[in-house]
N, C-alpha and C positions, 0 to 999 in steps of 0.2 A: 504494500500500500504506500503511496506516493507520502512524503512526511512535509512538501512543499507548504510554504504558508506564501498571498498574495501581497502587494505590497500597504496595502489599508490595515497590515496588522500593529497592534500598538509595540514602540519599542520596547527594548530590556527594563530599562527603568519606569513604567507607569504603573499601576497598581497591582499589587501580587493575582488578586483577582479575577486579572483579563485573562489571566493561563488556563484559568479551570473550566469546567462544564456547566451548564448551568445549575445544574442539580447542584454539584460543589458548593458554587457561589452562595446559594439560597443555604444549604448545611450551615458552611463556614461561617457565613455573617449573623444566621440563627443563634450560631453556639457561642458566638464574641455579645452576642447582645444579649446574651444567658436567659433566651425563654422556651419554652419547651414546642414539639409541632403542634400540640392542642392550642396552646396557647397563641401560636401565627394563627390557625386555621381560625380561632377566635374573630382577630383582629379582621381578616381578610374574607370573613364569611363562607370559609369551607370548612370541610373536616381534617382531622387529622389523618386522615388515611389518604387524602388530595396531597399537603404537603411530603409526606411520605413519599410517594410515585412520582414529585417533581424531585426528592433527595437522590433518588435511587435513578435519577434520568429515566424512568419508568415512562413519562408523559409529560409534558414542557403545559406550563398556564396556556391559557386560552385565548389573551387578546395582549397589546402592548400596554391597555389601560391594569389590567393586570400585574404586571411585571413594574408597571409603574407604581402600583398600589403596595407592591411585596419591596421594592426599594426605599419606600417612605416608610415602611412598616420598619426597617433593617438596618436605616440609615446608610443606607451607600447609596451612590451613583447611579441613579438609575439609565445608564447609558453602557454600564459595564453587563448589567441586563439585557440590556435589548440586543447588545452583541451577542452576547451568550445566547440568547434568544434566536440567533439570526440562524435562516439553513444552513450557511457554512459552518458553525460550530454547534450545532445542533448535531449528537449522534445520531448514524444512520436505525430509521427505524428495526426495530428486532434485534437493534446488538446491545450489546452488556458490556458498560463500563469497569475496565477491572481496578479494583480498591488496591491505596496503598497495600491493603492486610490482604489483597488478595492471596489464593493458590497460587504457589511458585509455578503452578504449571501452565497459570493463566485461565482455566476451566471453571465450573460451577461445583462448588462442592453439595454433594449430593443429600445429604441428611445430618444432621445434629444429634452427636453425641447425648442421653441422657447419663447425670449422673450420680449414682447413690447417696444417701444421705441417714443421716442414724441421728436419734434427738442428741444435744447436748448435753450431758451431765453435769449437774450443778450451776446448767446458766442461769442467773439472773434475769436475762432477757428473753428468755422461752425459743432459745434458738437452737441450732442444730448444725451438725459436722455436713460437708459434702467429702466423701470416700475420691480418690482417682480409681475409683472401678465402675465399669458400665453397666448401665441399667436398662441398655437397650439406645435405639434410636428413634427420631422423628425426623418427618419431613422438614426439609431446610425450605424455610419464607424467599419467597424473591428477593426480598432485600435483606436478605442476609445470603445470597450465595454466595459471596466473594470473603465473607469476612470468616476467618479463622479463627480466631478469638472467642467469637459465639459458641455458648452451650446451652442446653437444659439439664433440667434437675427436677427431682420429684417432689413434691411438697409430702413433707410427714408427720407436720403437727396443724390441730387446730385454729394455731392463734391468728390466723386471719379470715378467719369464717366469714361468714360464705364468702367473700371475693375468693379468697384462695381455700382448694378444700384439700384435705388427705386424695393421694394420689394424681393430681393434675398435677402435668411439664408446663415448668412454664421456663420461658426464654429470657436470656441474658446478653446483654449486647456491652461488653468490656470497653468499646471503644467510642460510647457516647459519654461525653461530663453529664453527670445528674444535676439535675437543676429542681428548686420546689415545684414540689407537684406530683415529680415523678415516683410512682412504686419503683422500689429499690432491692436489691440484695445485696447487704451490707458483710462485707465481706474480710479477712485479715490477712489474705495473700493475692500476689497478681496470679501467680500459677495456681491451679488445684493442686492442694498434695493430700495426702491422707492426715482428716482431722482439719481440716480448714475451717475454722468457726464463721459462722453467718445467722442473719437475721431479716430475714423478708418486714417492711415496710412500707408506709406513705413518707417521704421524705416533706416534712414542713419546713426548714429551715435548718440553715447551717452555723456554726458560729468558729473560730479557731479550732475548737478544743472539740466540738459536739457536732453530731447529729441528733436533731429535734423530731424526733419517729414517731405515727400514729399506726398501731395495728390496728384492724378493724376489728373485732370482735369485744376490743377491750375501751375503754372513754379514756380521758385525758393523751399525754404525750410521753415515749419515753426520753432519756438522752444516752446515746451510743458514743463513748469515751471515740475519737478516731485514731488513740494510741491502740485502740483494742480491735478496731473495726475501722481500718485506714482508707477501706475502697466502698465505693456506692455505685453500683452498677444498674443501670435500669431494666428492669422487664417489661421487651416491646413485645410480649405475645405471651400466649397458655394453650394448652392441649389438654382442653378440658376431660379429668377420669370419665372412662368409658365401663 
């Protein structure tokens, strides 16, 4: 495939921006303005599953008034949009952009590791070990075929009834910053190893020292030391017990 670019492209020195995809763009400036996709699809009158499919180059907005709306929402330039917007950098329909955390081999990875978990003894926080032994698999999301990082795991306590029950996977995306708002799996290692302590939550707020966690099944908030619980991982999906 030809690597040419025409002469209308912006030089080396204009904003980091103009390199990326549009999906990227929309990611990147989302994650520097720390709010979540429910929270854009708010502002801009779609769903989160809309922003979603414009991250993943899934589906580009639908008009430049659009794109104009998602730059005022983002605070950037809405001209670094509309280029990204434009057919020439616009991916060809049907291909898949590969992520930094892609597969080395450039491909879709096919399904998501689940994996085991056993309660906590002695936690204070109602939490629980995730094991590195497999529990099986699940189907890999679209927008998660590229990223390696991503797992599930089995939920095996009650404390967050009904949102989360005994036995539903739900999904883990390592590589999004958690921001308020989002369900979380608060976690005490980047890698899984055996005895990894964790704590499924509603992440409310952060402070130096804390996470401000709401379980659902229980009232008030807890706080999660981040000397103890250093990572906060989001879960963008569930594979509800069958």
């Amino acid at each position: 495939m030809s690597n040419e670019t025409g002469g209308d492209d912006p030089p080396a020195n204009v904003h980091p921006l103009y390199m990326q995809t549009l999906g990227d763009i929309i990611r990147i400036a989302r994650q520097q303005k720390r709010i979540s996709q429910e929270r854009l699809g708010e502002i801009l009158g779609v769903t989160r599953s809309a922003v979603n499919q414009w991250e993943n180059n899934h589906t580009v907005p639908d008009s430049p008034q659009r794109l104009r709306q998602i730059a005022e929402a983002l605070d950037i330039d809405p001209a670094i949009l509309v280029r990204a917007g434009s057919e020439k950098a616009r991916p060809p329909r049907g291909s898949q952009k590969v992520s930094p955390s892609a597969s080395p081999l450039g491909h879709a990875l096919p399904t998501l590791i689940v994996w085991k978990s056993l309660p906590a003894r002695g936690s204070r926080f109602g939490g629980f070990v995730i094991l590195a032994e497999k529990d099986g698999e699940v189907p890999r999301p679209d927008f998660l075929q590229y990223n390696q990082k991503a797992f599930a795991f089995k939920v095996i306590t009650d404390a967050n009834m009904p949102v989360y029950r005994p036995r539903d996977r739900l999904l883990v995306d390592p590589e999004t910053p958690a921001i308020p708002g989002d369900d979380c799996l608060f976690g005490d290692g980047i890698e899984l190893t055996d005895g990894s302590s964790c704590v499924v939550g509603h992440l409310i707020r952060s402070t130096a020292t804390l996470w401000i966690v709401h379980q659902y099944n229980t009232r008030g908030e807890i706080e999660l030391p981040k000397g103890e619980f250093p990572n906060a991982w989001p879960i963008v999906g569930r594979y509800m017990r069958s």
